[in-house]
N, C-alpha and C positions, 0 to 999 in steps of 0.2 A: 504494500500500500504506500503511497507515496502522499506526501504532504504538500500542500502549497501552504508554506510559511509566510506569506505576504496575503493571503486570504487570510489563514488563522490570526496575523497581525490584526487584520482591519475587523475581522469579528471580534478581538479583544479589546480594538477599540471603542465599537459599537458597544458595547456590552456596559464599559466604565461608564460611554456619553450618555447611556440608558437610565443608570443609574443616579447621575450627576440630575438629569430631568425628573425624573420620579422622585428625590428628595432634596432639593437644591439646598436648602437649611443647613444639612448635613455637611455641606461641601464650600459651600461661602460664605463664607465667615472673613473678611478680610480690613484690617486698619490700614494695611500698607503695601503697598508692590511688593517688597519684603517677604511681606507674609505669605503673598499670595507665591511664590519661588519656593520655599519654603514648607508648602502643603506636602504631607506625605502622601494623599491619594496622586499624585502627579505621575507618582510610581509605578500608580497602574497600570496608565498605559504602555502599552508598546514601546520601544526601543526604540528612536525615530523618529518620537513624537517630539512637535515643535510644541512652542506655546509662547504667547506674548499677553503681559498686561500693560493697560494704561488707565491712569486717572486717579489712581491710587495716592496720590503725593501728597504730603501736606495736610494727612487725616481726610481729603475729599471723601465724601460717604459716593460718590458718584465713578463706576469703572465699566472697562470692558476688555474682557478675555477672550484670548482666539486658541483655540487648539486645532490644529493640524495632525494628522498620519496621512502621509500620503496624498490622495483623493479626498480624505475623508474631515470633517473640523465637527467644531462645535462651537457657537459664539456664547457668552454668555455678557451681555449686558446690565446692570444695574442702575437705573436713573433714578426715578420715583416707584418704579417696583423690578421685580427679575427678570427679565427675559432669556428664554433656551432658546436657542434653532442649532438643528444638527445634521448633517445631513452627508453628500457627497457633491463634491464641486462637478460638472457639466464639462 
């Protein structure tokens, strides 16, 4: 049986971003860019996985997170409330 390690990647992907959308509470929690580098669920993903925050600075209650694998991301925005989209890039 033979694996494709770059499917199984991006299903491990999907699985954390799943996760991340079904309890966001659990996952953002953040005072500072800092913190947000610093998360141990980051871990989860895949090996590969990019990830950028901004807005975090200066105690701003206001940010937005991008994760990348490949194809694949997940935005998470915070303004006046949370926002998830996840999906695959086109």
């Amino acid at each position: 049986m033979l694996i494709d390690f770059i499917q199984y990647q991006q299903q491990q992907f999907d699985e954390v971003a799943s996760r991340i959308m079904t309890d966001p509470e659990q996952y953002i929690d953040f005072d500072s860019v800092s913190d947000f580098y610093k998360a141990k669920w980051l871990d989860d993903f895949p090996k590969g996985t990019t990830w950028s925050a901004t807005g975090l600075d200066d105690g701003a209650e206001e940010f937005d997170v991008v994760i990348e694998y490949r194809d694949h991301y997940i935005r998470i925005s915070c303004v006046n409330s949370i926002e998830i989209s996840c999906g695959v890039y086109a």
